[in-house]
N, C-alpha and C positions, 0 to 999 in steps of 0.2 A: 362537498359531500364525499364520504367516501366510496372508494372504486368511478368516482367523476372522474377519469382522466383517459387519455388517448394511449394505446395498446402501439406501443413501436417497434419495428421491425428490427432494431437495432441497439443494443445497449452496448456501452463501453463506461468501463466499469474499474479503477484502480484501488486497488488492496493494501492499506498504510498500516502500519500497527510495530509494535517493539517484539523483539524478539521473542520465541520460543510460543505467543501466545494464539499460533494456532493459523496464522495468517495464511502461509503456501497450503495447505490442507484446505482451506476453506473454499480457496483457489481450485480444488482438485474435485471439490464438492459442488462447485457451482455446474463445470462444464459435465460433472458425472464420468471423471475417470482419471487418470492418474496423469495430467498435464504438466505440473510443474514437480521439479526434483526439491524434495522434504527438506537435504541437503542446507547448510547456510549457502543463500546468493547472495551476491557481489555485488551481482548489477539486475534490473528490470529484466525481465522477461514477461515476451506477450504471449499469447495464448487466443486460439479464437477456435468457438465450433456453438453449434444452432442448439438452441436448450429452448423448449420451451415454445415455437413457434420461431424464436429472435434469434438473428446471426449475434453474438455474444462474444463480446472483446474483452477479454482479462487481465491487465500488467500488474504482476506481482513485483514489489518491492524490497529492498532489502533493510533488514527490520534494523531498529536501535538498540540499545540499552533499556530496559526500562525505568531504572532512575537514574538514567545519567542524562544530566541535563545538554542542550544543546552544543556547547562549548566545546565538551569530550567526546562529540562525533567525529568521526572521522570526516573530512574536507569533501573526500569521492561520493561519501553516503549520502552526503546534504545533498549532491549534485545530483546525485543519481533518483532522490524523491523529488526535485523540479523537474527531471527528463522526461520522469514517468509520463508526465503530460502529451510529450511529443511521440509517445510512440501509437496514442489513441485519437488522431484527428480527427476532427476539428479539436477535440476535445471531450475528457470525460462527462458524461453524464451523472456520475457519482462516485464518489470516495468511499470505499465501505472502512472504516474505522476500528481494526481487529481486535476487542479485548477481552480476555480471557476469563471467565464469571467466575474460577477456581479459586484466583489470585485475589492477594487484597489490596484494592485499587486506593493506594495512599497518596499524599498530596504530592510527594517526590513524581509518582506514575504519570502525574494529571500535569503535572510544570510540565514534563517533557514533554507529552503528545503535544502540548497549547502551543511548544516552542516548534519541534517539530513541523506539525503543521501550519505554522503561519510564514513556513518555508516558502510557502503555495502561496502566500498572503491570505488576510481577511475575507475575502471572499469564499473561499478556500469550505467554510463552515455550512453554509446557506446548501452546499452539494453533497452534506458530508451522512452518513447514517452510520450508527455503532451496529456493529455486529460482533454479540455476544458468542463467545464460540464456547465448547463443550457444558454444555446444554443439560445434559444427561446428570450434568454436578449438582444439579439447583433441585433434583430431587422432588419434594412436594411443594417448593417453593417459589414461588412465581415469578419470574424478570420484575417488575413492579417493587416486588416486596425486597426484593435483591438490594436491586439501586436505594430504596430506602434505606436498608441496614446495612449497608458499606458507607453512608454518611455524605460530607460536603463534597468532597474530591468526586464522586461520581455524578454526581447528582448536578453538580457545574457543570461538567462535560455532556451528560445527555441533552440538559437545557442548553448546553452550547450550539447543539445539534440539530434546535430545534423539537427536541421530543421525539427525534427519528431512531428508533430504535429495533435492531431482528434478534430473535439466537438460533444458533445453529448446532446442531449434534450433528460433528464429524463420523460419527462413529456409526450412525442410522444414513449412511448415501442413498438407501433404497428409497427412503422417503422421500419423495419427488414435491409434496407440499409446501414445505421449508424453501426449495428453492420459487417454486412459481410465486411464492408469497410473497419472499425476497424481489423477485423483479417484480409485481405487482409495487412493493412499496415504493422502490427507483422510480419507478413511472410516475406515482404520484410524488416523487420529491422531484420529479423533472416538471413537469403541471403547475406545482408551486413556484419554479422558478420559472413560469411564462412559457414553457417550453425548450427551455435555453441548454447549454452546456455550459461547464466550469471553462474560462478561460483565461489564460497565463499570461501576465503582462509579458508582450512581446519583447520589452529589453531588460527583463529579467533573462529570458528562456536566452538569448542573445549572448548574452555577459557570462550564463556557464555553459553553452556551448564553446564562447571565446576561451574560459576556461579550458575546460578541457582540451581542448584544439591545442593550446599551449601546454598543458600536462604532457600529451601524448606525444607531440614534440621532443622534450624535454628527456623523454623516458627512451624514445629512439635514438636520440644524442647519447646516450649513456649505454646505450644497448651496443651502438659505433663503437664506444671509445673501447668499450670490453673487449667485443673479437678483433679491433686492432694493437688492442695489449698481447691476446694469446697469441694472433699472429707474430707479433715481435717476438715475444716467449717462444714459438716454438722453430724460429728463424736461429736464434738464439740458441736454442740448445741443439740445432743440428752442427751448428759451428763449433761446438765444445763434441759434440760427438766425431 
């Protein structure tokens, strides 16, 4: 039944979606005030403050291509959307799914989010809700009537999602309904899934931590070998001086 579900003190909440389509803004909109930098990021940033009743965790991620398929991501970007997991323990409660109602959601759009996300694995979907961002575009037109008339590519992906679906006008933050809605819907996608949080096979999160841990190595050996070239360099030219 709707609105059956338990009222929690607590949401954590990660922000996945391809570039430009509105994703860190939506980030800015939840907590009500200018948390994360508009700026392209690199890496996950979290964010946390009380909205709503709920202490409220937000890891903003750093977006893709939107139709470049998995392959021509960059290696750090893939890592950096399995991290997200680890910076919201135990684990998120939901995945908001950032896409942009402006844009025309083609099948190129829809391969990458499926690849994308099943970064997270399969599971990954069962925690996931699209959120439709600028809002204000659909005019007299209804979310509903949207996803119809943008065709198969959409219409997979919402069913993907289970039919979980918000939008959000960035542009209206005074509106305080949009959000409370928004976490009212989380709460019944956490209800549905027994109460539970999304959680990351341990030797996934394991394997690009290892990664990393070895990148970052790699990158400090190379960082060595430089200032001990300029040192020689500048050893070097005090002796011709």
């Amino acid at each position: 039944m709707p609105g059956d579900y338990t009222h929690l003190s607590e949401l954590r909440i990660v922000l996945l979606g391809y570039r430009v389509a509105g994703k860190t803004s939506s980030g800015n909109t939840i907590l009500g005030r200018e948390e994360f930098d508009l700026r392209t990021a690199v890496q996950c940033v979290k964010r946390q403050r009380e909205v709503a009743g709920r202490h409220v965790t937000v890891v903003d991620t750093p977006g893709w291509w939107a139709n470049h398929p998995l392959q021509k991501t960059h290696e750090l970007l893939k890592q950096e959307i399995v991290l997200s997991v680890s910076l919201c323990p135990p684990g998120p409660h939901t995945f908001l799914l950032v896409i942009d109602v402006d844009d025309s959601f083609t099948e190129e759009y829809r391969r990458a989010v499926e690849e994308h996300l099943e970064l997270l694995s399969e599971t990954v979907w069962s925690h996931t809700i699209v959120l439709f961002t600028h809002g204000d575009c659909l005019g007299d037109t209804t979310i509903d009537q949207h996803i119809e008339r943008q065709g198969k590519a959409l219409q997979w992906l919402v069913e993907k999602c289970g039919n979980r679906y918000h939008v959000f006008n960035n542009k209206n933050r005074g509106d305080g309904t949009q959000i409370t809605e928004l976490l009212n819907n989380i709460e019944e996608t956490v209800a549905g899934n027994r109460g539970g949080h999304y959680e990351i096979n341990g030797e996934i999160l394991l394997e690009i931590k290892e990664k990393r841990k070895a990148e970052e190595e790699r990158a400090k050996q190379r960082l060595m070998k430089v200032q001990e070239q300029r040192k020689t360099l500048r050893s070097l030219m005090g002796e011709i001086i």
